[in-house]
C-alpha positions in Angstrom: 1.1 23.6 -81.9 1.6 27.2 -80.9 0.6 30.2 -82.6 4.6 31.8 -81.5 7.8 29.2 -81.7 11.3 29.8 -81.4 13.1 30.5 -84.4 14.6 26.4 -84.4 15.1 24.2 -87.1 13.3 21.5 -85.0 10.5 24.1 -85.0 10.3 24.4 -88.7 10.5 21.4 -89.8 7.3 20.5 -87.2 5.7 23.9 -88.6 5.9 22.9 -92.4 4.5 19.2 -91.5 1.7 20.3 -89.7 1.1 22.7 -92.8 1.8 19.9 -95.2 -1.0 17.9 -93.3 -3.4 20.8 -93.3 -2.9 21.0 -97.2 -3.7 17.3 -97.4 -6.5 17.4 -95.2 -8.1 20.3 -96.9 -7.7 18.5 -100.3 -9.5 15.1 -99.0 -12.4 17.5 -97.3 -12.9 19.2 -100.8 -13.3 15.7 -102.3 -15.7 14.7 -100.1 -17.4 17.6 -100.1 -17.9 16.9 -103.8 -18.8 13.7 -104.0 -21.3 13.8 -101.2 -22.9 17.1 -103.2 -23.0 15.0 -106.2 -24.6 11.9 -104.0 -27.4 14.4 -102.6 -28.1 16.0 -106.3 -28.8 12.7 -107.7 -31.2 11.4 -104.5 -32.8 14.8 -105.5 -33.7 14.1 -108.6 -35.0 10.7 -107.4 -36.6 11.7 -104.9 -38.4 14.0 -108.0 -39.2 11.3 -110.0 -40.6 9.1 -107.3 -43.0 12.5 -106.2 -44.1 11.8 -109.8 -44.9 8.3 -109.3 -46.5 9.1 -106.7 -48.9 11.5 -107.8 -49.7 9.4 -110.6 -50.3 6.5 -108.9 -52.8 7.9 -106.2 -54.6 9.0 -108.9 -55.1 6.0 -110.5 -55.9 4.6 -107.2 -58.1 6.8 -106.4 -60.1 6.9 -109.7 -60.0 2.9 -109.4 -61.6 3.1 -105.5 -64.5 5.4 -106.9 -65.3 2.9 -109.7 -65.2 0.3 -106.9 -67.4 2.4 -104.6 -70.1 2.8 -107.5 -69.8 -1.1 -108.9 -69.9 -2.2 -105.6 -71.1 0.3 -102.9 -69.8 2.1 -100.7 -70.4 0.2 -97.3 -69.3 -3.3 -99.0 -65.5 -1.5 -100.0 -65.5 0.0 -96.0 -66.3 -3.7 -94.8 -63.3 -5.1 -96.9 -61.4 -2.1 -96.2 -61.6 -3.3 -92.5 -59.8 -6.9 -93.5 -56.1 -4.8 -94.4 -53.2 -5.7 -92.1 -51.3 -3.4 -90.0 -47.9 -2.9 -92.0 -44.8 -4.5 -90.1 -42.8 -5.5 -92.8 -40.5 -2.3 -92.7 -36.7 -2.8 -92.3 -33.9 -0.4 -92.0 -30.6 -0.8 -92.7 -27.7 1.5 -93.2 -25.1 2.0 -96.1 -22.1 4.3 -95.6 -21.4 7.5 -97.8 -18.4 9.2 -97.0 -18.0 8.3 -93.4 -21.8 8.9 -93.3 -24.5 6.9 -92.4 -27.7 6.4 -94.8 -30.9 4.7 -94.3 -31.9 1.6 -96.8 -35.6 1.0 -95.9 -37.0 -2.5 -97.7 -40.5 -3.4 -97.3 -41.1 -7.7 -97.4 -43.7 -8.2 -99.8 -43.1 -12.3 -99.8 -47.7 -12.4 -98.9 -48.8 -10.2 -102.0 -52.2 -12.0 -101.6 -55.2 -9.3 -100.9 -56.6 -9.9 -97.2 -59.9 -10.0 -98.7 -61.6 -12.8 -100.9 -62.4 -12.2 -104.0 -65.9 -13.0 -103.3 -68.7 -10.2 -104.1 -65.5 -8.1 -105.3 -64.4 -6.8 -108.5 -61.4 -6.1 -110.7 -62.1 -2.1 -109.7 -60.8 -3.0 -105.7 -58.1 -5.2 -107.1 -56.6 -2.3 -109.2 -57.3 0.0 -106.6 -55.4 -2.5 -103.8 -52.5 -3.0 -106.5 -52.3 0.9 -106.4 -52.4 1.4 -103.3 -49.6 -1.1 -102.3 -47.7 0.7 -105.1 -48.2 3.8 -103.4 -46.5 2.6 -100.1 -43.5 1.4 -101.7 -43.1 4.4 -103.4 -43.5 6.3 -99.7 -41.4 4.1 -98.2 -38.8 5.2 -101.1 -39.7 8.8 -100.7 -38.8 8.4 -96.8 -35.5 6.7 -97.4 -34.4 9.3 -99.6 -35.6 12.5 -98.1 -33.7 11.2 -95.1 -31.2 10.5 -97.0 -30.8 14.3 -98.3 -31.3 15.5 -95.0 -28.3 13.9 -93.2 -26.3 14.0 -96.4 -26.8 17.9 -96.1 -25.9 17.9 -92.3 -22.6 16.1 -93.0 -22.2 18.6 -95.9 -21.9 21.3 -93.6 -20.1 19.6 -91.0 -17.5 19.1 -93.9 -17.8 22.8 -95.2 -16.8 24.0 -91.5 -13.7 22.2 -91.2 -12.6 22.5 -94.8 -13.1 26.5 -94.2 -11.2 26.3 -90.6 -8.0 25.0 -92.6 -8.4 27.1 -95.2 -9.2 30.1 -93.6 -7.2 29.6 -90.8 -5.0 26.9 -90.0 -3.1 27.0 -93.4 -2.5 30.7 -93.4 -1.3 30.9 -89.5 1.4 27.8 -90.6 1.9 29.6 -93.8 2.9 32.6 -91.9 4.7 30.6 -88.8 7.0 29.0 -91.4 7.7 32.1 -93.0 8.6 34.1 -90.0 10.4 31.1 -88.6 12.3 30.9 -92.0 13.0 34.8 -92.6 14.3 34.4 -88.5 17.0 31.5 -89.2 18.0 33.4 -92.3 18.7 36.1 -90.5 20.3 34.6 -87.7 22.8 32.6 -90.4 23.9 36.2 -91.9 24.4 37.4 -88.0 26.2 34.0 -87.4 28.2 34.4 -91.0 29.0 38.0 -90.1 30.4 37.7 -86.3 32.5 34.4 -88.2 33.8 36.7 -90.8 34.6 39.1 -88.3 36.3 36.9 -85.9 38.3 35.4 -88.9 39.5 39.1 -89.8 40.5 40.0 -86.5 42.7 36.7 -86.4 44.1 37.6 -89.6 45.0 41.2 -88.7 46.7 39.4 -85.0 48.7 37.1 -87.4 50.1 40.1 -89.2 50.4 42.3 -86.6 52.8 39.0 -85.2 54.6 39.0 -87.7 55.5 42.5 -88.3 56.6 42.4 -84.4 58.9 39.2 -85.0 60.4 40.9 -89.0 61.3 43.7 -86.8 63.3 42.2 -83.9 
């Protein structure tokens, strides 16, 4: 709509929808503004514990491939190292946020049988392998959420930008169209009301001035 509008009742009554609709619209962008904030604060705080996890875990599996390096030598664990399978059990899916898109990334874990035998191996490479496959869920999980924050964040402050254009500036240029379009009709009524009242006087004053002519013949 344009910024300047004849001073209509048709143009008012467009003026104060569009202003109605820029209200509502800057309500439901607040909302969501909120409740994907709230979304990305909670995948924060996982994405905190599973760091944690982490951590913890590579340590363990780290402390467990040492003791299977001294139990069982060094060049035996790198030969059975050898026997581990390209990962291609990663899928993606999406859920939706908002409008927004999010990754869901599973990992099929149907064959949890070590790819070596347990032959000439301990229970030091078994812990360590258990860790290990622990660890790559958890970065799997790591991955799905940190991507998850990141595009949450993006739509964040796609939403900010057009929460602040209504609020900044499509609200208060319909606030003030309606007003000036308002204070004009207003106006235009007293003009209207006062050439009427005029008119009506001068009518009133002919009338007499009638009917002094006829009393006097």
């Amino acid at each position: 709509m344009s910024k300047t509008l004849a001073p209509t009742k048709g143009n008012l009554m467009a003026a104060k929808n569009t202003l109605r609709l820029s209200k509502q619209g800057y309500e439901m962008l607040d909302r969501k503004r909120n409740i994907l904030i709230r979304e990305m604060m909670l995948l924060i705080e996982d994405a905190k514990r599973v760091e944690s996890s982490i951590e913890e875990t590579f340590h363990e599996a780290y402390y467990a491939l040492e003791n299977a390096n001294v139990t069982m030598g060094i060049e035996t664990v790198s030969d059975f190292a050898h026997c581990a399978v390209i990962e291609d059990g990663v899928k993606i899916n999406l859920r939706s946020v908002m409008g927004g898109e999010l990754p869901v990334v599973t990992i099929d874990e149907r064959n949890k049988r070590p790819p070596y035998s347990f032959y000439s191996t301990g229970s030091a490479l078994d812990k360590a392998y258990v860790n290990f496959r622990k660890v790559k869920r958890l970065t799997v999980k790591l991955a799905e959420i940190e991507n998850s924050v990141y595009r949450l964040a993006m739509n964040i402050k796609k939403t900010q930008k057009r929460a602040n254009a209504l609020q900044n500036i499509t609200i208060p240029m319909y606030e003030r169209l309606t007003k000036q379009i308002t204070e004009a009709l207003e106006e235009k009524d007293r003009e209207e009301h006062t050439r009427l009242k005029k008119i009506k006087e001068r009518k009133e004053n002919e009338q007499q001035n009638v009917s002094s002519a006829d009393y006097a013949q």
